[in-house]
C-alpha positions in Angstrom: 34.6 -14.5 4.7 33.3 -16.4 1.8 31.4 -18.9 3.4 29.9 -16.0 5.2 29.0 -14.3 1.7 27.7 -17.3 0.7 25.1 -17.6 2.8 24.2 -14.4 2.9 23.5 -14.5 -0.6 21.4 -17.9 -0.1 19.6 -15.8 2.7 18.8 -12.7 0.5 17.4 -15.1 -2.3 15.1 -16.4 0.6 14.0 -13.3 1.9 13.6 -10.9 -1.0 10.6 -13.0 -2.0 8.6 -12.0 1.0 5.4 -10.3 0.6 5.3 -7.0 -0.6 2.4 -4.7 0.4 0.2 -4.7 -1.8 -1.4 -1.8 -0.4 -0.6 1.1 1.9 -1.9 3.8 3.5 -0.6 7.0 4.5 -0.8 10.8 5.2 0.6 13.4 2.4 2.2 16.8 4.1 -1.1 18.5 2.8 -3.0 15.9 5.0 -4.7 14.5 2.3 -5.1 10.6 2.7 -2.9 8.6 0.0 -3.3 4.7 -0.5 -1.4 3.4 -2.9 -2.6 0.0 -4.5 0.3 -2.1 -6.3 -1.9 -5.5 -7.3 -0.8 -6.4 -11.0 -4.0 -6.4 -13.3 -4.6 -9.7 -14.6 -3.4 -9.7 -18.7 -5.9 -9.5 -21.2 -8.0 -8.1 -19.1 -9.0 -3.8 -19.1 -8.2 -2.4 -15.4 -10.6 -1.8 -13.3 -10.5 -0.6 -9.7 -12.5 0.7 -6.7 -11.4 1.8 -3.5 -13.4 2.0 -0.5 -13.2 1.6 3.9 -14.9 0.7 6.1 -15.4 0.8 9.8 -17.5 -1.8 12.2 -20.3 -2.8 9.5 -20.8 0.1 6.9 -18.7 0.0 3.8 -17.9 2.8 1.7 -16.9 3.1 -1.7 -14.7 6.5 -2.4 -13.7 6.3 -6.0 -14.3 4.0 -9.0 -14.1 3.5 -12.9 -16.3 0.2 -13.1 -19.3 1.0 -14.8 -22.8 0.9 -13.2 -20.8 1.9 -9.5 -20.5 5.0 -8.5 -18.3 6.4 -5.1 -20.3 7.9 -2.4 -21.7 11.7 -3.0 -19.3 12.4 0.1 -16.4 11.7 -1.8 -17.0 12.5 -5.4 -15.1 15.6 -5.2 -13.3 14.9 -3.1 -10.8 11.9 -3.9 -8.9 11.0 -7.6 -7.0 8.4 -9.1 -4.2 8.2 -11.0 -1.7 5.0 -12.5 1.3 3.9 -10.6 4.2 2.5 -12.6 4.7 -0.5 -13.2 1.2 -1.4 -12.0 -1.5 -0.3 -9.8 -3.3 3.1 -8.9 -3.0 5.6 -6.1 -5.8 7.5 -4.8 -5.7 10.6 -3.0 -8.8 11.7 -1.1 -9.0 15.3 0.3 -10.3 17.0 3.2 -10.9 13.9 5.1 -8.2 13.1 7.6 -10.1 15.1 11.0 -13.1 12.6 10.4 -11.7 9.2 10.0 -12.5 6.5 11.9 -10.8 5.5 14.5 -10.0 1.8 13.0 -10.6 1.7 9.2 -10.2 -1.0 6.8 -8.8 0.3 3.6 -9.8 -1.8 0.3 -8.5 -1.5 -3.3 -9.8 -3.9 -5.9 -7.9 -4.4 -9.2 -9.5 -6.1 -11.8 -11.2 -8.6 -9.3 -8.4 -9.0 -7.0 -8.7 -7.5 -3.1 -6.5 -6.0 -0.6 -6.9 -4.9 2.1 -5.3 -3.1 5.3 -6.5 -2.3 8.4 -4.8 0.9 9.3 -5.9 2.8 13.8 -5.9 6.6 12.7 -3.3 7.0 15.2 -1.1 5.2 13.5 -1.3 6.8 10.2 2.3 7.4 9.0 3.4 10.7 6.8 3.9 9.4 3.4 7.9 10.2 2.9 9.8 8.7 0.8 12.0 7.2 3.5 9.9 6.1 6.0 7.6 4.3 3.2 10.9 2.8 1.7 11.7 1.1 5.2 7.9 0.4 5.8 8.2 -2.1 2.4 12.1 -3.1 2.9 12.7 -4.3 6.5 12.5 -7.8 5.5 15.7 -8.0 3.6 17.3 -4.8 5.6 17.6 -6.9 9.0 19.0 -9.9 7.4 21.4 -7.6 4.9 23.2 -6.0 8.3 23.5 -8.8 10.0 25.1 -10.0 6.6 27.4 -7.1 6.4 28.4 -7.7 9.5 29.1 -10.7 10.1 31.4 -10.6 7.0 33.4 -8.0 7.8 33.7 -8.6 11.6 
């Protein structure tokens, strides 16, 4: 039983690392659109950011704070931002989820830095607090059962 906590220990500290999503996209119960964008501003630096989508060629910018940009008239009053703790910015747009895309590449920029995701509208997932949780954690969920049980089996 100790070796077998062990290495499940040594496993967790190699799969905890793993890439978080830096960005995600989902549907609030209003059916307002919600991305979330969790790239930590470089220090020294004031935050900026800009989300935008696009789909086939056309790019679209929805909401911004750099100066001399400005979002689409479409979406002007139609989308906000607000901070995230410990870093990053969510935006919520409103009134848009009947005339998505089909296939739509979500950006957030964060003081320079990109992300993107490319989210099928059929796939949008409700934005719960469970199903998000799993979205981010199934890389060190899998390996922590397998852990549990194999310990106590």
């Amino acid at each position: 039983m100790l070796t077998s906590l062990f290495l499940c220990g040594a496993l967790g500290v190699l799969v905890i690392p793993a890439r978080s999503e830096l960005i995600s996209v989902c549907l609030e119960e209003d059916n307002d659109l919600r991305v979330d964008c969790r790239i930590e501003p470089k220090p020294n630096k004031i935050n900026s950011y800009e989300f935008s989508w696009s789909s086939g060629t056309k790019e679209s910018l929805i909401n911004t704070n750099v100066s001399g940009s400005a979002a689409e008239a479409q979406f002007r009053d139609k989308s906000e931002v607000v901070e995230l703790e410990p870093h990053g910015y969510r935006m919520t747009l409103k009134g848009f989820t009947e005339t998505l895309p089909h296939n739509t590449t979500y950006m957030c920029k964060i003081s320079g830095q990109v992300e993107s995701v490319l989210v099928e509208k059929e796939k949008l997932e409700p934005c719960s607090a469970v199903s998000l949780f799993l979205k981010s954690s199934w890389s060190w969920i899998v390996p922590l059962l397998i852990c549990l049980y194999r310990a106590y089996c």
